[in-house]
C-alpha positions in Angstrom: 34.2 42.9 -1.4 34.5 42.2 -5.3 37.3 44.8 -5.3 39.3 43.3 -3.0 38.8 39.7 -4.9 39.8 41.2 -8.0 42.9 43.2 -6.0 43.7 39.2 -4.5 43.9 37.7 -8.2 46.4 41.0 -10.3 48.5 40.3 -7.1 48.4 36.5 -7.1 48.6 37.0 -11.2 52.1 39.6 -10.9 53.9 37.7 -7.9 52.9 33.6 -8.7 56.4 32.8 -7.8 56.9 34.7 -4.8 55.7 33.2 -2.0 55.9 35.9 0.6 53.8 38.0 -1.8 51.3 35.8 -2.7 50.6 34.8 1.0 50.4 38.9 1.9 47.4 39.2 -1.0 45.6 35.7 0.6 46.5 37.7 3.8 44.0 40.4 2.4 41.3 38.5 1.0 41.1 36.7 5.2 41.3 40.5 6.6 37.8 40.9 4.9 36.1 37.8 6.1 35.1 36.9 9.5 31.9 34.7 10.2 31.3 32.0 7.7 32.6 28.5 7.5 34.6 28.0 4.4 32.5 25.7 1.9 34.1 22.5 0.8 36.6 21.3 -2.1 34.2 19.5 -4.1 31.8 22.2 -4.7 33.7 23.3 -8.2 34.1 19.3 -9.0 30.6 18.5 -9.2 30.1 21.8 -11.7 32.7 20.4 -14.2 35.1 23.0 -13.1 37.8 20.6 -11.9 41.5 22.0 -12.6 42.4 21.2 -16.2 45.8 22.2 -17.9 46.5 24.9 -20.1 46.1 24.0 -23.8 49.8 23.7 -25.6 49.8 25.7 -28.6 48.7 23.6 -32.1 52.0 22.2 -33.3 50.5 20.4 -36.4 48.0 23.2 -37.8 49.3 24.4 -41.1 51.8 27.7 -42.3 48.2 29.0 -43.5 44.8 28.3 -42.9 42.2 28.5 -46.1 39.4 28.1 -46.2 38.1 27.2 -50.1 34.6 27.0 -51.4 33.8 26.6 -55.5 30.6 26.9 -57.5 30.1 25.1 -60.6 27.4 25.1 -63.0 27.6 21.8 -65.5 25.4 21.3 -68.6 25.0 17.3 -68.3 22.8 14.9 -70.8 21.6 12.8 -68.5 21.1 14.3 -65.0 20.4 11.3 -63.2 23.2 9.7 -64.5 25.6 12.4 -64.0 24.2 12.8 -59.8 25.3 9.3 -59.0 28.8 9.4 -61.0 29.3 12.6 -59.2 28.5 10.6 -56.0 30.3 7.9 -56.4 33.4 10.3 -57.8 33.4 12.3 -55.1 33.3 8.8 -52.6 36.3 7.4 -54.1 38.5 10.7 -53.3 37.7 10.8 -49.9 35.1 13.1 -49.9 31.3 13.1 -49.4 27.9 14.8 -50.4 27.0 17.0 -47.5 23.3 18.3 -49.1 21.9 17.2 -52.4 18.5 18.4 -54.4 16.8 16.8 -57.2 13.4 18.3 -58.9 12.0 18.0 -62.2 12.0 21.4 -64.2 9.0 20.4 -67.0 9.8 16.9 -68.2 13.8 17.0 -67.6 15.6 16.5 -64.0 17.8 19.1 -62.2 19.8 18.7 -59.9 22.3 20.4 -57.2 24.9 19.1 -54.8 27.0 20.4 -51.7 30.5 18.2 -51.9 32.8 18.6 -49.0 36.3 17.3 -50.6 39.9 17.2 -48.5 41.4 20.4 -49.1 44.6 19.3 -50.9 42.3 17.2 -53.5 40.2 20.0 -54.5 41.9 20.6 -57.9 42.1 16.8 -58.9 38.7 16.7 -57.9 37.1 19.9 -59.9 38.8 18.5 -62.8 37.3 15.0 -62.5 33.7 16.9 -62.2 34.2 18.6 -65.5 34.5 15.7 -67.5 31.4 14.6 -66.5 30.0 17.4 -67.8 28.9 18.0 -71.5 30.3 21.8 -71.3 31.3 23.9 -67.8 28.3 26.7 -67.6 30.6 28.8 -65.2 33.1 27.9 -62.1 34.3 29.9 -59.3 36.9 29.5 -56.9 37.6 31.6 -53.6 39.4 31.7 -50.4 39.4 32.9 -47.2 42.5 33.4 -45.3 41.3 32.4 -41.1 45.2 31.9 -40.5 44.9 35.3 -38.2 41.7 34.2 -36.7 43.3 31.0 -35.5 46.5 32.2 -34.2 44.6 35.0 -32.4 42.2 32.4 -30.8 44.5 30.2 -29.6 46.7 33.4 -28.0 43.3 34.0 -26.2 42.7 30.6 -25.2 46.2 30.6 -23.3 45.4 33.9 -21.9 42.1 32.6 -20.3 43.7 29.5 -19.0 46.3 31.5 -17.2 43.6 33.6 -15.7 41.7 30.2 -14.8 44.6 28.9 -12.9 44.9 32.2 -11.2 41.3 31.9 -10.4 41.4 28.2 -9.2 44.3 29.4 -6.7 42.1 32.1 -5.5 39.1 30.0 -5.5 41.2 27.3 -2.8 42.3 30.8 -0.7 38.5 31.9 -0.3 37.3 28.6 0.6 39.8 27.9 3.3 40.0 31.8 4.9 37.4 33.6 3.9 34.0 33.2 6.7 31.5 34.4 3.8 29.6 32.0 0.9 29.0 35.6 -1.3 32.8 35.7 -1.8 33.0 32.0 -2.6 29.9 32.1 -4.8 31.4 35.4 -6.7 34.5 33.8 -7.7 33.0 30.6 -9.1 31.0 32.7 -11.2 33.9 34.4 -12.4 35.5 31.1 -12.7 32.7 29.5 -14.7 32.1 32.6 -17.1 36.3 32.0 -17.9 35.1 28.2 -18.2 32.8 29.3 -21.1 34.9 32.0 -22.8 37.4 28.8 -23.5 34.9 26.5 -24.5 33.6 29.1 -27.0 37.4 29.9 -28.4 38.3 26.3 -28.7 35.3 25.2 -31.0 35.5 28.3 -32.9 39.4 26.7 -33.7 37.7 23.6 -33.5 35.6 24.6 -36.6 38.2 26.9 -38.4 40.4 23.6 -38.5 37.8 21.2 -40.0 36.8 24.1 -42.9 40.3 24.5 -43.4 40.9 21.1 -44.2 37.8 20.1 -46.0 37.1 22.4 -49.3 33.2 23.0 -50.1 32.3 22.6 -53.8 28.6 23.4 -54.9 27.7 22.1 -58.6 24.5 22.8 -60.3 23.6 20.1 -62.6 21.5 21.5 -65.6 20.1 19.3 -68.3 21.2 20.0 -72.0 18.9 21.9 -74.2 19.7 20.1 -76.8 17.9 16.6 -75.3 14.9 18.4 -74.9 12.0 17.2 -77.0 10.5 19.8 -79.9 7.3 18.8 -79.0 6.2 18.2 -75.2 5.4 14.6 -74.4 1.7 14.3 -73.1 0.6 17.3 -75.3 -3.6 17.5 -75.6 -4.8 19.8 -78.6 -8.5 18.6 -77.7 -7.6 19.7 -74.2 -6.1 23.2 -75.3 -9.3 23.7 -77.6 -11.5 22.8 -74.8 -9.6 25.8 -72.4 -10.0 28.1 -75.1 -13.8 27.7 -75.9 -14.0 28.1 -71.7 -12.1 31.4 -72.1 -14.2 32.5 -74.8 -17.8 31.4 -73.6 -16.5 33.4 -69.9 -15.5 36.5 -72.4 -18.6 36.5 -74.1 -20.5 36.0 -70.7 -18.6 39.3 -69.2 -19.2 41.2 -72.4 -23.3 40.3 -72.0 -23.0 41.2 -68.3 -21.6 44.5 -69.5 -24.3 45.2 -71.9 -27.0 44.4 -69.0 -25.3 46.5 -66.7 -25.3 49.9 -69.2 -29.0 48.8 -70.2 -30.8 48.2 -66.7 -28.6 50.1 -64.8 -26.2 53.1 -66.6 -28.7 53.9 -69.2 -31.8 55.0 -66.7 -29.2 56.9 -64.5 -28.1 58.9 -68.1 -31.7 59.5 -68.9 -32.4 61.2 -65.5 -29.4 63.1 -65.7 -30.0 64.4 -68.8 -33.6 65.3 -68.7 -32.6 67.2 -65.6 -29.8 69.5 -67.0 -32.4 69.9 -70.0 -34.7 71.4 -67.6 -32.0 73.6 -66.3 -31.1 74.9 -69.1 -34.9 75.4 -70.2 -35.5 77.1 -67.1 -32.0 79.1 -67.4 -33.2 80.5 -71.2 -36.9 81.4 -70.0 -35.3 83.5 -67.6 -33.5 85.3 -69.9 -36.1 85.5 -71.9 -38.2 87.4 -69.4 -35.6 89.7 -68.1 -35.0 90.6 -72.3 -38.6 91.6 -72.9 -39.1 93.7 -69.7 
């Protein structure tokens, strides 16, 4: 049966405008049914899988699609500071902070931030991050051509529809000739898996089209070495002195465990050992004694 469904749609797919055709290949999908009553119209409404038109092809995406990211590492004096102008910077160009991190390395603030800026500002906008820096650490800029990916995508979103169309036509054929709910049921699940395949195409474009247009822009803040203080506020030389008597009272106490240890425990062991191999060795020379003299 499926091979005769599949034979209905390249026919239906080869011959759409030729009526004579078309109604010799629905002529073939009746020929293999005989008993059951067609099911109804509505069925594929109430899935979602109501007749929808082919996509037209994007006319406004752009000659190419890139997709731009940047990394920048600042050296700032005040890092605080410097994470709200960078906020309110990036605000006021149309753009906005999509992640952001703050933590306190010792006594100074770092900071990172994830900036998604419009595409066409990302220059303007890099350059107006670096004056808020004391010096640029590093930067890095790079690309990724999707224009292929897109144009590929929406060819094989046409293509699907084409076949869904097909598929709808041959859905209506089954359910008003066919006598059998397995052939009905077989090509709404071919018609829902097409369903999926162009759902899954369009937000991959979906998403191409929205990196495309909005550049990413990671920037480390990292506070000046110069601003840090010689000597560490909160600094305790009565609590250092303290930790070093501990380590020295727990050195002295391993050293005394050691010494108990070789007294009570190695030093008896030794003795035994020894005064046994010194009355092997006693034993040993008698014997040679013996055997000399006789």
């Amino acid at each position: 049966m499926k091979m005769r469904i599949v034979a209905a749609l390249v026919i239906l797919a080869v011959v759409a405008g030729c009526k004579k055709e078309e109604r010799a290949a629905l002529d073939t999908v009746t020929s293999s049914a005989a008993t059951a009553a067609p099911a109804t119209r509505s069925e594929a409404q109430r899935a979602g899988l109501a007749a929808a038109p082919p996509s037209p092809p994007s006319a406004l995406k752009p000659d190419r699609m890139i997709v731009r990211t940047a990394q920048v590492s600042l050296v700032v004096a005040d890092t605080a500071g410097s994470f709200d102008k960078l906020t309110t910077l990036v605000e006021s160009l149309g753009g906005y902070v999509n992640d952001s991190k703050r933590w306190r390395d010792g006594e100074q603030q770092r900071a990172t931030l994830v900036i998604r800026v419009p595409a066409d500002r990302l220059t303007s906008v890099l350059a107006a991050i670096r004056k808020v820096a004391l010096r640029v650490q590093s930067e890095n800029v790079s690309g990724e051509d999707v224009t292929q990916e897109f144009v590929d995508l929406e060819s094989r979103v046409r293509n699907l529809e084409a076949a869904e169309i097909e598929m709808r036509q041959l859905m209506t054929t089954v359910r008003e000739r066919s006598k059998k709910a397995d052939d009905i049921l077989e090509v709404y699940a071919k018609l829902t898996e097409l369903r999926g395949e162009i759902e899954q195409a369009k937000g991959r474009m979906r998403y191409l089209s929205q990196m495309s247009s909005y550049s990413t822009i990671s920037v480390e803040l990292i506070p000046d070495a110069a601003a840090k203080p010689v000597v560490e506020p909160g600094w305790q030389p009565v609590a250092v002195l303290k930790d070093a008597s501990r380590s020295l009272v727990s050195t002295l106490q391993w050293l005394a465990d050691v010494a108990i240890w070789l007294l009570v425990y190695v030093l008896p062991i030794a003795v035994l050992f020894g005064a046994a191999l010194f009355a092997v060795v006693r034993v040993a020379r008698a014997g040679r004694a013996r055997r000399a003299g006789a």
